[in-house]
C-alpha positions as CSV (number, residue, x, y, z in Angstrom):
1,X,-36.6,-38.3,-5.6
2,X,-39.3,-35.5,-6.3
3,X,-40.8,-35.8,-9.8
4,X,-38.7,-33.2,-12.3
5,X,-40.3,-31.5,-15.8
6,X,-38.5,-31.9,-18.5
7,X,-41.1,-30.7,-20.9
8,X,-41.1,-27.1,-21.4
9,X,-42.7,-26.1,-24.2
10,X,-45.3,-24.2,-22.0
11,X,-42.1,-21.9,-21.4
12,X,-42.0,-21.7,-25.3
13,X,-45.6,-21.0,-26.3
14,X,-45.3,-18.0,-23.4
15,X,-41.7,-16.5,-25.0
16,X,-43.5,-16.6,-28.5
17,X,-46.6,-15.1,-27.1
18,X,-44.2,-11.8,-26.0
19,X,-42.8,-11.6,-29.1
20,X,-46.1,-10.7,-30.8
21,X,-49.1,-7.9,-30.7
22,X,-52.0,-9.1,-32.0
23,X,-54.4,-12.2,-30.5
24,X,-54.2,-15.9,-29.6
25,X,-55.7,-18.7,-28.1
26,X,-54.1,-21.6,-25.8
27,X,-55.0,-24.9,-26.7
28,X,-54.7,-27.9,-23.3
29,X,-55.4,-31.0,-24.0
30,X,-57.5,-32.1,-21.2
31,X,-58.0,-35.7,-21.5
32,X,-57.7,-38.5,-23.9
33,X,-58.2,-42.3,-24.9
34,X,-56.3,-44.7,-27.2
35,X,-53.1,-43.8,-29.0
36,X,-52.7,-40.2,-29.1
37,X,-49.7,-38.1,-30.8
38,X,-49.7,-36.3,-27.5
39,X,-51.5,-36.9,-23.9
40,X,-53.3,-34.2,-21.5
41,X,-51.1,-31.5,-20.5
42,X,-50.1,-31.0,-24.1
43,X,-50.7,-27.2,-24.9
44,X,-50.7,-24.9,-28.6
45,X,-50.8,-21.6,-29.1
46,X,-53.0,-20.4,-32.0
47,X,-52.4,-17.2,-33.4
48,X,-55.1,-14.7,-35.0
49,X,-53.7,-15.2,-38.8
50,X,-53.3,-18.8,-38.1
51,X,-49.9,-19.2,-36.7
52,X,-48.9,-21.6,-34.3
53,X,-46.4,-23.0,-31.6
54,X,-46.2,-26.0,-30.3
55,X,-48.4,-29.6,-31.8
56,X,-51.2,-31.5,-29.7
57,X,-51.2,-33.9,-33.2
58,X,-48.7,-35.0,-36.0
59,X,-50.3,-32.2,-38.2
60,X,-53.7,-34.0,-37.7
61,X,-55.7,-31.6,-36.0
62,X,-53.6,-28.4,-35.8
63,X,-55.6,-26.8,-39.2
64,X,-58.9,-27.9,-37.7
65,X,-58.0,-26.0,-34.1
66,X,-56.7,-22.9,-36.0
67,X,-60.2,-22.1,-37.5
68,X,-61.9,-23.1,-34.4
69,X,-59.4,-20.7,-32.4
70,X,-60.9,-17.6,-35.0
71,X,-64.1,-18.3,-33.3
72,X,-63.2,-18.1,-29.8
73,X,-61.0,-15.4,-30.5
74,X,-63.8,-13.5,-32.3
75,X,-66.4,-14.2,-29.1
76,X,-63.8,-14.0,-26.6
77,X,-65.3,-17.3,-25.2
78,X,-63.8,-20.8,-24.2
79,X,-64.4,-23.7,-26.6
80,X,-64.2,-27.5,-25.6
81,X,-63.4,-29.8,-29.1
82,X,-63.7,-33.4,-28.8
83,X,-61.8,-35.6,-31.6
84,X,-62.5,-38.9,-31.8
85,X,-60.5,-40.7,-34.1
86,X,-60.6,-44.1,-33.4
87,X,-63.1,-45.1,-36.7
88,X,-61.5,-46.3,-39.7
89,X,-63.3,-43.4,-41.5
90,X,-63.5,-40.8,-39.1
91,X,-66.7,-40.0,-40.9
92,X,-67.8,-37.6,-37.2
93,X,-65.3,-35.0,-38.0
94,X,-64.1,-36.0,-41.5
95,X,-60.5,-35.0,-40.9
96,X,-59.7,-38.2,-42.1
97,X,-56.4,-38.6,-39.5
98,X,-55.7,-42.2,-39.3
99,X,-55.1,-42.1,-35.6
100,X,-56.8,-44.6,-33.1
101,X,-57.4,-42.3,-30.1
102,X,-59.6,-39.8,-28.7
103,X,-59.1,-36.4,-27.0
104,X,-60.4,-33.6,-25.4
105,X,-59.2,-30.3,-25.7
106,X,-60.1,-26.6,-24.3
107,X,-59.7,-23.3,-26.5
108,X,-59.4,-20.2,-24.7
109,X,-58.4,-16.4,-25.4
110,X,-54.9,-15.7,-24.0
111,X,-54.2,-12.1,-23.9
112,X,-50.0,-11.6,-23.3
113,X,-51.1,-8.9,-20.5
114,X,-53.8,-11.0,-19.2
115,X,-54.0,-12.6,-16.0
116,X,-53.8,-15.6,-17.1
117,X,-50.4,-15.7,-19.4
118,X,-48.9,-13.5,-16.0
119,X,-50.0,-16.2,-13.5
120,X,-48.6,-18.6,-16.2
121,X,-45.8,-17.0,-16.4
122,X,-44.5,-16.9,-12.9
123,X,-45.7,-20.7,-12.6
124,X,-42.9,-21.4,-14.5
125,X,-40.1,-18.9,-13.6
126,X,-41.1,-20.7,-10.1
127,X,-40.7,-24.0,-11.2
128,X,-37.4,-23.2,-12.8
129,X,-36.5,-21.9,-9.4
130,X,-37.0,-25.5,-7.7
131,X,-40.6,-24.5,-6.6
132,X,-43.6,-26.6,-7.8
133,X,-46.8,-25.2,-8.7
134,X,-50.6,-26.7,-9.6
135,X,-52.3,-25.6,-13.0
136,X,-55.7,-26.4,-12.7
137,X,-57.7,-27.3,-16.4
138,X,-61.8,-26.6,-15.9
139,X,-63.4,-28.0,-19.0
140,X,-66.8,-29.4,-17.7
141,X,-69.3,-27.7,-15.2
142,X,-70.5,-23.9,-14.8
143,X,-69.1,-22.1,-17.9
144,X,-68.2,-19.2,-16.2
145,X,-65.5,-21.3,-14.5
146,X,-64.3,-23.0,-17.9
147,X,-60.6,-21.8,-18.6
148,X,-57.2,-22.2,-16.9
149,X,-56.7,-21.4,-13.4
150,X,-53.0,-20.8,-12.0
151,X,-52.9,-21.8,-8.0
152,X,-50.8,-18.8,-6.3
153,X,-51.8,-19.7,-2.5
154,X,-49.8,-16.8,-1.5
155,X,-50.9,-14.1,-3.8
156,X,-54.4,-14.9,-2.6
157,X,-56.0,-15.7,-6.3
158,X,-59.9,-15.5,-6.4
159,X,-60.2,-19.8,-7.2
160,X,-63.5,-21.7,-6.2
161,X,-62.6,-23.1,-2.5
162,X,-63.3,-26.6,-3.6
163,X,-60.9,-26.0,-6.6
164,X,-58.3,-24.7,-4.6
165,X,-58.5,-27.6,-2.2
166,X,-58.1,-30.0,-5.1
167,X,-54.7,-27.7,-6.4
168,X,-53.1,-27.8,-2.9
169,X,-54.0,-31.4,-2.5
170,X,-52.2,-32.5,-5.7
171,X,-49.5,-30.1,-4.9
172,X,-48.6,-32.0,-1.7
173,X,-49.0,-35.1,-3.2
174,X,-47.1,-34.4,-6.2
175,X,-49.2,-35.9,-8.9
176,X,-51.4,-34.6,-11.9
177,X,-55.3,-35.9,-11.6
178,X,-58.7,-35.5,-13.2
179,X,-61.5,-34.8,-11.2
180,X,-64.7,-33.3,-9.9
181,X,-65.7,-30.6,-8.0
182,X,-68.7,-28.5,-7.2
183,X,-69.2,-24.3,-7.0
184,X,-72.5,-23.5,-5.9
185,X,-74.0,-26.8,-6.2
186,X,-73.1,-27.3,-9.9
187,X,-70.6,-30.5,-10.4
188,X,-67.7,-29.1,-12.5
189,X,-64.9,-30.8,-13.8
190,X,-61.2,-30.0,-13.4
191,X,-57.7,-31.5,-15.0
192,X,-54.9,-30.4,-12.8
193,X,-51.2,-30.5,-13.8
194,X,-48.9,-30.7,-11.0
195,X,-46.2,-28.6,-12.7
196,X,-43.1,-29.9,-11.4
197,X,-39.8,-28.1,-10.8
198,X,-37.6,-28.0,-13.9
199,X,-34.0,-29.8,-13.2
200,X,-31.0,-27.0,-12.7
201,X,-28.2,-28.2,-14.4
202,X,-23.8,-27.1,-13.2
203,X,-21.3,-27.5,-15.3
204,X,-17.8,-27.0,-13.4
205,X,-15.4,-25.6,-16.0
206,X,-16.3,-23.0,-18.6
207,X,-13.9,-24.7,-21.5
208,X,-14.5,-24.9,-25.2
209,X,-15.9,-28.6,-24.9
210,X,-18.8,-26.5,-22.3
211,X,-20.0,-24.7,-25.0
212,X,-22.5,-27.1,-27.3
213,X,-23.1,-29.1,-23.9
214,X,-24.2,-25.4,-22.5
215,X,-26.0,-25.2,-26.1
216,X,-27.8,-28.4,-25.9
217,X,-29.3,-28.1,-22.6
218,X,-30.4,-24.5,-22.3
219,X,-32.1,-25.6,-26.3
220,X,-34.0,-28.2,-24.0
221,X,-34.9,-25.8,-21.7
222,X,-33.0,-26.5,-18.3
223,X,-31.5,-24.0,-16.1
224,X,-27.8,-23.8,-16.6
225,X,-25.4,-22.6,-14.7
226,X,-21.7,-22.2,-15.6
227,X,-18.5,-21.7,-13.1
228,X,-14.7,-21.5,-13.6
229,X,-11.7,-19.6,-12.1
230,X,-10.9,-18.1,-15.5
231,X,-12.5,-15.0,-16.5
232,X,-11.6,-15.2,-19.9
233,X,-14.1,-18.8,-19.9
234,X,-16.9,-17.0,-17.7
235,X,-18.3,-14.8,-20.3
236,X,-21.5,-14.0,-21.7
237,X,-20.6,-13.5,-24.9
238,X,-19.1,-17.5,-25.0
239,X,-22.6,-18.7,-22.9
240,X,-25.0,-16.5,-23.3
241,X,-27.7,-18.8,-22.5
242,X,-26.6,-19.8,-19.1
243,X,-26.2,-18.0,-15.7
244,X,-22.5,-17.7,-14.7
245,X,-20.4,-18.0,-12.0
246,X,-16.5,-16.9,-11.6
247,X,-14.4,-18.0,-8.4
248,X,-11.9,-20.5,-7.3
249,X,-13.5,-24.3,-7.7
250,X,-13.1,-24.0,-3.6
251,X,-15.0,-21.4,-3.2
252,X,-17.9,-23.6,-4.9
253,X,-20.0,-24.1,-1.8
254,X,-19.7,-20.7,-0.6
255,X,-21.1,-19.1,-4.2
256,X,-23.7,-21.7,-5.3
257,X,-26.9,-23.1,-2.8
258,X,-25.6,-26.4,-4.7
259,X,-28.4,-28.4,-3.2
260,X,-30.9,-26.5,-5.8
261,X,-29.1,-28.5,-8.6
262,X,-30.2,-32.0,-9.9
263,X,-27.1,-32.5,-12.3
264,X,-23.3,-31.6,-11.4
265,X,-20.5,-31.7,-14.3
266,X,-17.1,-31.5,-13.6
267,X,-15.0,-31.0,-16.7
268,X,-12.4,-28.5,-15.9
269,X,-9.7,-30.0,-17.4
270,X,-7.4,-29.0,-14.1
271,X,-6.9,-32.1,-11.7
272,X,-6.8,-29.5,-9.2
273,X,-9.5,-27.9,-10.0
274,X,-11.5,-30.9,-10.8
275,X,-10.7,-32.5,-7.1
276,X,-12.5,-29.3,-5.3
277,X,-15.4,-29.1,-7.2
278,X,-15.9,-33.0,-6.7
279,X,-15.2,-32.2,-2.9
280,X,-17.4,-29.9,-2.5
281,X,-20.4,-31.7,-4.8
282,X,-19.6,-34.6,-2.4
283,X,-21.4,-33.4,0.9
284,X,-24.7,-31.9,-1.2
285,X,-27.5,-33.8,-2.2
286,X,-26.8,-33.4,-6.0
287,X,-28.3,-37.1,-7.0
288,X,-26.1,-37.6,-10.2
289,X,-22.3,-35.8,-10.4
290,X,-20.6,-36.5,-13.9
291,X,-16.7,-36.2,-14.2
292,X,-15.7,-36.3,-17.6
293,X,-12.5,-38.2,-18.8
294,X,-11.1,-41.6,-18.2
295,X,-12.1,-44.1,-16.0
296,X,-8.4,-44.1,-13.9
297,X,-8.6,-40.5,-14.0
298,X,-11.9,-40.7,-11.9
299,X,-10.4,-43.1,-9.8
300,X,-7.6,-41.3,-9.1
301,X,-9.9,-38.1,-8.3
302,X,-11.7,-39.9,-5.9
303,X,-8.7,-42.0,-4.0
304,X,-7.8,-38.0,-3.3
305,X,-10.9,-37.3,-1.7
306,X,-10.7,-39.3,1.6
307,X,-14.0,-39.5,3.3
308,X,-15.3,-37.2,0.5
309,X,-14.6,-39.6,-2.1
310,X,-17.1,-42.3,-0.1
311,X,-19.5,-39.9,0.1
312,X,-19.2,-39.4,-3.8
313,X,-18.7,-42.5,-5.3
314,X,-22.4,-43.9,-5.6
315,X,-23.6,-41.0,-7.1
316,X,-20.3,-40.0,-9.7
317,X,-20.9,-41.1,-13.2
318,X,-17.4,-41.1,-14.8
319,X,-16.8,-41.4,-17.6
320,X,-19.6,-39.7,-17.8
321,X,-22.4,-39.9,-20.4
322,X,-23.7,-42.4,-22.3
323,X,-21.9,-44.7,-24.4
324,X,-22.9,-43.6,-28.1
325,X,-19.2,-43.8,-29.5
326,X,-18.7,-40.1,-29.1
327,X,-15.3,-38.6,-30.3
328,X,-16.4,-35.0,-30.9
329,X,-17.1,-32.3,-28.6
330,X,-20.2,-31.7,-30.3
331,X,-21.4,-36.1,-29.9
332,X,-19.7,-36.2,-26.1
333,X,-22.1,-33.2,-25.2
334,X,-25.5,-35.1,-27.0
335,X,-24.0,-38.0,-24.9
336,X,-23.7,-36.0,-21.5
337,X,-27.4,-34.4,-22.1
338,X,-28.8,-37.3,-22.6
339,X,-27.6,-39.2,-19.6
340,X,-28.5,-36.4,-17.5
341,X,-32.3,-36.6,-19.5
342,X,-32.9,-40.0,-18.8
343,X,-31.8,-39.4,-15.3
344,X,-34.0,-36.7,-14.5
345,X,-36.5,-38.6,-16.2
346,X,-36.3,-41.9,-13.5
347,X,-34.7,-44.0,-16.5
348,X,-31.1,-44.3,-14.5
349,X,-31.3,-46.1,-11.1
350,X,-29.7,-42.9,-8.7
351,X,-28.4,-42.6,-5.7
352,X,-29.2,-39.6,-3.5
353,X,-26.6,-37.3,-1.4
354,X,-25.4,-37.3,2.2
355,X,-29.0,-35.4,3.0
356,X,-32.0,-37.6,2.7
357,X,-33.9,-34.6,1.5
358,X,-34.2,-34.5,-2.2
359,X,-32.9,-31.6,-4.1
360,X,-35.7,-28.2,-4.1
């Protein structure tokens, strides 16, 4: 199974950057060493009066980054800041943070018009989309290159060759690295996230119980998509964070590219119902297919199925979620979204659909 992103917090520094008018700065953490709060890819947006979104510490360093993002802002110029905190005294930067690590971190402008924050922008409305993309970090080498570079192949983005190589290499390898490179015979360094495509999530019945599981997973930042036969369920106003979908549960296949989704719920409430979405989820490639209620009621879903059923069975978790002593709809929803996280994040041992081509 292709590597899934499950952190999206770069989606939220990017919505808080919209909402505001004045200046900012992006803080990436590039490298580090030791225990760390947070490892390289972690990223903070810095506002002018001090404001920010998102932590690269527990509190540790986030004051001492806000005054260094003034300067930057104020010169318009990238900053590298190495902590190294792994001195009982921390007498180097006497911040005094108790940690045992070291890190490296790059401060740059990030205008909300600016290429940048709109090649960032559609890196992720990409990756939420099922397409991958490679973010490539330059904090070492010719300073004129120091700063973030999005890798958009397609829209032809002006990126040192060598640079771009290295983006499209990780990109069909699907892995983040740290490397070198040289531009006109000066030896640069580059960190280079492979920004992975963010699991979609379907839930199959638009009930009251969808509502805080809806809630929960759009709050972590997955893709949702809703369906039901019952337009009084398929409403914005109930889901408003989710895309919806209103048909006939037969009509599943014919509405939905269902092989885009990592995560299938089925919690109609209608056997009927339930039995059409689970046939139709059968012949995709959907790695993990939840079905909520009892255990015989599962059983007796898939003994319905016929050849369908087979095709279903290694893959259906029912009763699904995990086992946390849920009894509220509020608890059986924390218990769905986290099965469904620790899925997408390799923790539950998964078997793949009928295609041997992992979902986009």
């Amino acid at each position: 199974m292709s590597p899934l992103r499950l952190d999206t917090s770069l989606e939220a520094l990017l919505a808080r950057l919209r909402q505001i008018t004045g200046p900012a700065a992006l803080a990436t953490i590039v490298s580090t060493m030791g225990s760390t709060y947070r490892k390289a890819g972690a990223r903070m947006l810095i506002e002018s009066d001090g404001r920010i979104t998102g932590l690269l510490s527990g509190g540790c360093l986030e004051a001492d980054l806000a005054e260094r993002a003034q300067k930057v802002l104020a010169t318009n110029t990238p900053a590298i800041v190495e902590y190294d905190m792994r001195t009982e005294d921390d007498l180097i930067f006497g911040i005094g943070a108790g940690c045992e690590g070291a890190m490296r971190i790059l401060i740059e402008p990030l205008p909300a018009d600016g290429t940048l924050a709109v090649g960032l922008s559609q890196a992720c409305a990409e990756s939420h989309a099922g397409q991958p993309a490679a973010i490539a970090v330059v904090h070492r080498g010719d300073e004129k290159l120091v700063g973030t570079w999005v890798y958009r192949p397609d829209q032809g983005q002006p990126m040192p060759a060598e640079l771009a190589h290295m983006c499209a290499d990780m990109l069909a390898k699907k892995t983040t690295t740290s490397g070198p490179f040289v531009n006109d015979g000066v030896t640069c360094e580059a960190w280079i996230q492979f920004l992975a495509a963010v699991p979609q999530i379907l839930v199959c019945g638009a009930g009251p119980d969808a509502i805080p599981l809806v809630n929960l997973l759009t709050g972590l930042g997955l893709p949702v998509t809703v369906t039901d036969h019952r337009p009084h369920y398929v409403t914005s106003t109930r889901l408003p964070t989710a895309t919806l979908s209103l048909g006939p549960a037969n009509s599943l296949a014919m509405r939905l590219k269902l092989n885009n989704y990592f995560a299938a719920i089925v919690m109609s409430h209608h056997l009927a119902s339930d039995s059409d979405y689970l046939s139709a989820l059968a012949t995709s490639s959907i790695p993990y297919i939840g079905a909520l209620g009892p255990r015989m009621r599962r059983e007796r879903l898939l003994s319905g199925l016929g050849e369908h059923g087979h095709l279903l069975a290694p893959r259906l978790h029912g009763p699904v979620g995990l086992d946390i002593g849920a009894v509220t709809p509020e608890a059986i929803a924390l218990a769905i979204a986290a099965e469904i996280h620790a899925a997408a994040a390799q923790r539950l041992s998964l078997t793949l659909g009928p295609s041997t081509s992992p979902p986009v």
